[in-house]
C-alpha positions in Angstrom: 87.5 86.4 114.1 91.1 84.7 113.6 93.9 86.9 112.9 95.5 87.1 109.1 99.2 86.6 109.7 101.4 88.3 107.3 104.3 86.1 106.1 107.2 86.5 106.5 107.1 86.7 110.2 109.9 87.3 112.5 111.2 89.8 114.5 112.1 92.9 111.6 113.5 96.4 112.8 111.6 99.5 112.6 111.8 101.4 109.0 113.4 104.7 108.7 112.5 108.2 107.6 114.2 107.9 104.4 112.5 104.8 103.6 109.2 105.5 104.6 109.2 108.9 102.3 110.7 107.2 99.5 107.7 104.6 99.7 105.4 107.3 100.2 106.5 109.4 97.3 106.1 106.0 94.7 102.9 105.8 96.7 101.6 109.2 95.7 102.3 108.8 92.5 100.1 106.1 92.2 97.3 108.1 93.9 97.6 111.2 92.0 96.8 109.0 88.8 93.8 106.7 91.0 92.4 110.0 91.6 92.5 111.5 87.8 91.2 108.1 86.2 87.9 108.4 89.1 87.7 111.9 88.8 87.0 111.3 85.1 84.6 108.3 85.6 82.6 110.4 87.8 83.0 113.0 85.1 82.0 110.8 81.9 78.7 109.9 84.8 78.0 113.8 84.9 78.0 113.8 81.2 75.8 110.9 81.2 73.2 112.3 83.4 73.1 116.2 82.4 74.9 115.9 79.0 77.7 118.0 77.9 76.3 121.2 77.0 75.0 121.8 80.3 77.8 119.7 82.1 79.5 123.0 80.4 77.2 125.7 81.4 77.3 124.7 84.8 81.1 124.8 84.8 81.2 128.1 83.2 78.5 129.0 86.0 80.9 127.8 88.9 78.3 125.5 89.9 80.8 122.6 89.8 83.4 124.2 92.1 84.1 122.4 95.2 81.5 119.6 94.4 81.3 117.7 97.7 79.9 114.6 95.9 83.4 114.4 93.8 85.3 115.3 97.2 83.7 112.5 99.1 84.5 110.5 96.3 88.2 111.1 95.8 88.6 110.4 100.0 86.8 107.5 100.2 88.9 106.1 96.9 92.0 106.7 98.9 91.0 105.5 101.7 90.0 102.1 99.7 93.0 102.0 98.1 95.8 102.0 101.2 93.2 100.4 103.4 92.9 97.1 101.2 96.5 96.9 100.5 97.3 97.6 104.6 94.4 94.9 105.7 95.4 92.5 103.5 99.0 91.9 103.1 100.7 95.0 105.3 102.2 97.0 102.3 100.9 98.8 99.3 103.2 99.5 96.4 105.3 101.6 97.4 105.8 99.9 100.4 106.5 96.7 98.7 109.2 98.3 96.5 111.3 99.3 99.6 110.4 96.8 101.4 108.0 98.1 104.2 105.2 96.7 105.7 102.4 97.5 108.1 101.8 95.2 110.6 100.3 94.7 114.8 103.1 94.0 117.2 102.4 90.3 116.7 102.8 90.3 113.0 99.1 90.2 112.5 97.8 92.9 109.3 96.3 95.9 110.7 92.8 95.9 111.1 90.0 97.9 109.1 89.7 100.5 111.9 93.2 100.6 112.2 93.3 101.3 109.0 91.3 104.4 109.0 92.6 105.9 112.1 96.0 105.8 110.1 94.5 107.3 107.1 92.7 110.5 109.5 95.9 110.6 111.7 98.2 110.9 109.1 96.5 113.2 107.0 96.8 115.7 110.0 100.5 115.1 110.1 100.4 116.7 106.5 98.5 119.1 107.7 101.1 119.9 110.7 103.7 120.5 107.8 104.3 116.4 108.2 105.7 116.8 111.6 103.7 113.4 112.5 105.9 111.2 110.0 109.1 113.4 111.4 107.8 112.2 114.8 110.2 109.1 113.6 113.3 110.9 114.2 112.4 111.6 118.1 110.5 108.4 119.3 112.6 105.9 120.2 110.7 103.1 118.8 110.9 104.7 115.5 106.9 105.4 115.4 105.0 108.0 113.5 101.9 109.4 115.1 99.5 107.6 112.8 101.5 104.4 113.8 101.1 105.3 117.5 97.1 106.3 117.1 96.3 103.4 115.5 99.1 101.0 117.5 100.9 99.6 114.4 104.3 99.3 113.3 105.9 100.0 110.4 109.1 97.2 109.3 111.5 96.8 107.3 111.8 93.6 105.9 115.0 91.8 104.7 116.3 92.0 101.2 115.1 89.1 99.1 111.6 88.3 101.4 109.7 91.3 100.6 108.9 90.7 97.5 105.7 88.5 96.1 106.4 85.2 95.3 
């Protein structure tokens, strides 16, 4: 299968810390209100299928805490949501506001399995108190851990060519 070239290509430096939190902060923004508008679709569903009056004796109950279904849900939505805008042009909003993007050493967009190593891998750097993005400030090539699991770079791109034309 061909490689998808992400334009514009050249040779862009590594992005920084500050950079790469400010995109991730716009970024988790937008996935705090993704996961509030599914969380209600998959609650207006619940309502569907049991109907409200139970939907509420269950709740009261406590047999809606932790519901694995609605967990599953919400991770896999995430995961959708930076994997298609990593695959398929290297940036996802946040990202494209400050001018970051995602891409293979050769400028190719990251692949699907790529995609979800950097999803798992960075989710443990939170889980280490985010010491895997910190990891930026040591390695010399200016790499997180989920961009050295999954063997990706993350560049910043000139002012003027990162935006959508």
């Amino acid at each position: 299968m061909p490689k998808h070239m992400l334009r514009p290509q050249g040779d862009f430096p590594s992005a920084g810390l500050i950079r790469r939190l400010a995109a991730m902060f716009y970024d988790f923004l937008l996935s705090v209100a993704l996961l509030m508008v599914t969380t209600l679709l998959y609650k207006v569903v619940q309502m569907g299928i049991y109907g409200q009056e139970q939907l509420r004796q269950m709740s009261d109950a406590g047999a809606l805490d932790g519901d694995p279904l609605l967990s599953t849900l919400l991770v896999m939505t995430l995961f959708a949501f930076f994997a298609k805008f990593w695959t398929h042009n290297g940036q996802t909003l946040g990202m494209q506001v400050w001018g970051l993007r995602i891409q293979n050493a050769d400028g190719s967009a990251i692949s699907l399995w790529q995609a979800l190593l950097r999803f798992v891998v960075a989710i443990g750097s939170w889980l280490f108190l985010g010491l895997g993005f910190f990891w930026v400030l040591w390695d010399r090539k200016k790499r997180s851990w989920h961009d050295i699991y999954s063997d990706s770079l993350v560049v910043q791109l000139p002012k003027g060519i990162h935006k959508k034309t």
